[in-house]
N, C-alpha and C positions, 0 to 999 in steps of 0.2 A: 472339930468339924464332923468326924464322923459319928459325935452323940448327935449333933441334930438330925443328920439324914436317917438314925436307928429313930430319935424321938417321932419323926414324920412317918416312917413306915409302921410305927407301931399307932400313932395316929390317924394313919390313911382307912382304917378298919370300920373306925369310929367315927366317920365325917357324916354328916348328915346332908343330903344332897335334896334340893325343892327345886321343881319347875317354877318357872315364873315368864310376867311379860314384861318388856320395858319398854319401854319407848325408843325410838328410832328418828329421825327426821322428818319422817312423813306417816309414821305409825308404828303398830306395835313390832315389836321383836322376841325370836325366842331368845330366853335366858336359862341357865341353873346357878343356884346361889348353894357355894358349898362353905361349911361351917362344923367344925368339932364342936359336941357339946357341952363346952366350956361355959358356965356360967357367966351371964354377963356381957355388955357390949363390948365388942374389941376394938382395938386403937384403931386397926389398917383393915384398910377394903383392898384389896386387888381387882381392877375391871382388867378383863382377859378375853384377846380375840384370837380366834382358834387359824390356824392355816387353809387349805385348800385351796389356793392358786388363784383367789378372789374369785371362784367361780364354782368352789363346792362345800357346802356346810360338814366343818370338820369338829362342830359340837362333840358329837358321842366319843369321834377317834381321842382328841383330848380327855376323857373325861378320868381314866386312871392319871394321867399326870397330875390335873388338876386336884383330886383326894390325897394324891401326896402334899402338894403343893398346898390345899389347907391345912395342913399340919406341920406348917414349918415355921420357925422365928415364932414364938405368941400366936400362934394359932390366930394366924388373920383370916378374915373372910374373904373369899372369892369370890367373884361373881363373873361368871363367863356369858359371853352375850354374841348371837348370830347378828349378821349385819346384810344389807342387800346387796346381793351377791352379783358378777360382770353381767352375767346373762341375762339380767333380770335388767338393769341398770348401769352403767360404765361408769366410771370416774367422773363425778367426787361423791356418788352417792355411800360407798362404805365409809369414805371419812368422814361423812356428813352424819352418816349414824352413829359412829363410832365416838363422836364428839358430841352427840347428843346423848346419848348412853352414860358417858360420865358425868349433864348435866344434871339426871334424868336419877343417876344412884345418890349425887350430891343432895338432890333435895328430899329424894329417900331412902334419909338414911335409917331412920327407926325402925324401917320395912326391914331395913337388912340383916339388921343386928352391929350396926356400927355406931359408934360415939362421934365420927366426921374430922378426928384429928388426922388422922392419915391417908390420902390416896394416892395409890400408885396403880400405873398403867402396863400392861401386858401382851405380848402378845407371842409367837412362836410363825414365822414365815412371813406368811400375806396378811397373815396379821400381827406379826411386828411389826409389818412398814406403817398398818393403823396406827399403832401403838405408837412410835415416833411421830406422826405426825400429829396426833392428838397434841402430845406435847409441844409439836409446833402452834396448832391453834389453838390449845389455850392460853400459850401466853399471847398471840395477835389477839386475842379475843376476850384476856382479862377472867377469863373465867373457864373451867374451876382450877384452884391451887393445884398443884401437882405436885407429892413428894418423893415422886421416882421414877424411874422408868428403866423398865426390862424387857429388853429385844432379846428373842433366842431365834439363834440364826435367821436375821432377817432379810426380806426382800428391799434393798433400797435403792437399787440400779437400777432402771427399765434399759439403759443402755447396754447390759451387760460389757461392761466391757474389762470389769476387772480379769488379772490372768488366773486368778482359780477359777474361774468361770470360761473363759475361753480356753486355756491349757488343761483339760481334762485329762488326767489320765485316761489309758485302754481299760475302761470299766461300763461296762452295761448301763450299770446302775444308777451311777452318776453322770451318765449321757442322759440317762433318761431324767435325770432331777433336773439338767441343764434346758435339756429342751423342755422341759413344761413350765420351767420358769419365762422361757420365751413365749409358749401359749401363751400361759398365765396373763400377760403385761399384754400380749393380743388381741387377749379378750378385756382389760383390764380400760387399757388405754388407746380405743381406736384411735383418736384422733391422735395422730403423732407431732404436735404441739402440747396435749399434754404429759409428754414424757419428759419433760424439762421444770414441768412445775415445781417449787419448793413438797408441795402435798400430796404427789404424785411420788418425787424422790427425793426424800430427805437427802439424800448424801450431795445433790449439786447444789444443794440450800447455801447462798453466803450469808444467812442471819438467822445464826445458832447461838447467841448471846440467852442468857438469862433463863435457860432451858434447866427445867430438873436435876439432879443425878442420873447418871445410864448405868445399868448394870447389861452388859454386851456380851453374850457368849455364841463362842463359833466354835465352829471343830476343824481339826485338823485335815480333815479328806472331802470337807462340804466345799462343793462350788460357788457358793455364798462368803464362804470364809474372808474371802478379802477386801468386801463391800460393807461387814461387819467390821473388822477392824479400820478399816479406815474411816468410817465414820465415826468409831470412838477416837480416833485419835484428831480427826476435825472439832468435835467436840470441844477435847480439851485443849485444842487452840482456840477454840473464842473462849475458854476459862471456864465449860462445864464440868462440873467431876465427872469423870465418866472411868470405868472399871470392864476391861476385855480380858475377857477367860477364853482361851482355845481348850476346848476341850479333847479328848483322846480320840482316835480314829474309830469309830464305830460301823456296825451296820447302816446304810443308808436308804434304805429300803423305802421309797418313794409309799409307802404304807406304814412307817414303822417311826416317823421324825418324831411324832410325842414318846413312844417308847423309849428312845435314843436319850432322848433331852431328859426324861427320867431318869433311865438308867445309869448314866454318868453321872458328872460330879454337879449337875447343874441345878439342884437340889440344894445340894452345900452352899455353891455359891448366894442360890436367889436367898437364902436363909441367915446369911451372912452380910447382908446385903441389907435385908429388911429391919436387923437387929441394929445396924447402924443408924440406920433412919429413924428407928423410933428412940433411937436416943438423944437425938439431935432435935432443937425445937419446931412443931409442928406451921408449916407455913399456915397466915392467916387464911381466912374463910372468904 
């Protein structure tokens, strides 16, 4: 385990990062497509949506995780992609991009440096809850395949009601992660009918059949921690494989979550994760 998180940081040097556009639902999107320069197409494309609360583009703060994160398992390509954000537009317009985004890499794939056997979906917060729910609508929607899916400490509650999230400890910090996750879903989902939707909240979803692999990591002291587990273990009661790492107590620093998710073991995991899948046969096209 701990050669690949050495192979990744000696590869994070080496990643070649290009601005690009993709498409979105209703237009363009920013993007960065990150890639070691490994000759050759590679199996797996990661599409990855960055945090900030659906209401701030958290591109740049991701973007050290990300250079690790293409240099892990086979050096797969990355593609992190910004989506329209609460203030701009409320719910369902980031799913709506977010599911357009993986239409949109599927069909270019030569753009990317991908061969199209592999896609997995990503995200870290507000944009894990994309990232699950992508995988909710592409199986409602037939399209595209998906062969994974990685939530890091995601948003999947608008109810907050789990007890890591209500039982805060006396922490500044984590009051403060708590309450902007209430913003967040404020700004996210006025109309409070949709905070019950499957695509709003995965986790009150009853039709989680047929979904991906989950690779699910929480931490130990995140207020999210229990809204992540529990959805991998709903998961793998309708028969998804689904895979929950709690990871170690860390800083929580309402500025610092890609750092965090770096710096632990979360690395290892997602790299142990991706080597499985690619050994596994690639779901049809």
């Amino acid at each position: 385990m701990n050669d690949r998180l050495d192979a990744a940081n000696a590869l994070a040097d080496d990643v070649r990062v290009r601005e690009l556009d993709v498409t979105g639902e209703q237009g363009p999107l920013k993007a960065r497509l990150y890639a070691t320069n490994a000759k050759g197409k590679r199996d797996t494309l990661v599409v990855f949506f960055p945090g900030g609360g659906f209401v701030a583009d958290d591109l740049e703060d991701s973007d050290g995780f990300l250079r690790h994160l293409a240099g892990v398992s086979h050096t797969p390509v990355v593609l992190a992609s910004s989506y329209t954000l609460a203030t701009v537009r409320p719910f369902p317009a980031a799913v709506e991009d977010a599911h357009a985004v993986l239409l949109w890499a599927k069909k270019n794939k030569s753009k990317l440096g991908w061969n199209g056997k592999h896609l997995l979906v990503a995200g870290i917060e507000a944009g894990a809850n994309l990232a699950a729910v992508c995988a909710l609508m592409s199986r409602d929607r037939g399209a595209p395949k998906l062969a994974g899916q990685i939530l890091i400490m995601p948003m999947l509650d608008p109810g907050l009601s789990t007890c890591s999230m209500r039982e805060m400890p006396n922490c500044p910090d984590q009051e403060k992660l708590a309450d902007g996750a209430a913003a967040a879903y404020r700004g996210y989902l006025p109309n409070a009918a949709d905070r019950t939707h499957p695509y709003a909240s995965p986790l009150q979803s009853s039709r989680l059949k047929n979904l991906p692999p989950a690779l699910i990591l929480s931490a130990e002291d995140d207020p999210l921690r229990d809204e992540a587990e529990a959805y991998g273990a709903k998961l793998a009661g309708f028969g998804v494989q689904a895979t929950v790492r709690r990871m170690l107590p860390a800083p929580q620093m309402a500025d610092q979550r890609n750092e965090c998710a770096c710096a632990q073991s979360a690395l290892v995991e997602i790299a142990g994760f991706i080597a499985e899948l690619e050994g596994q046969e690639a779901p049809p096209a």
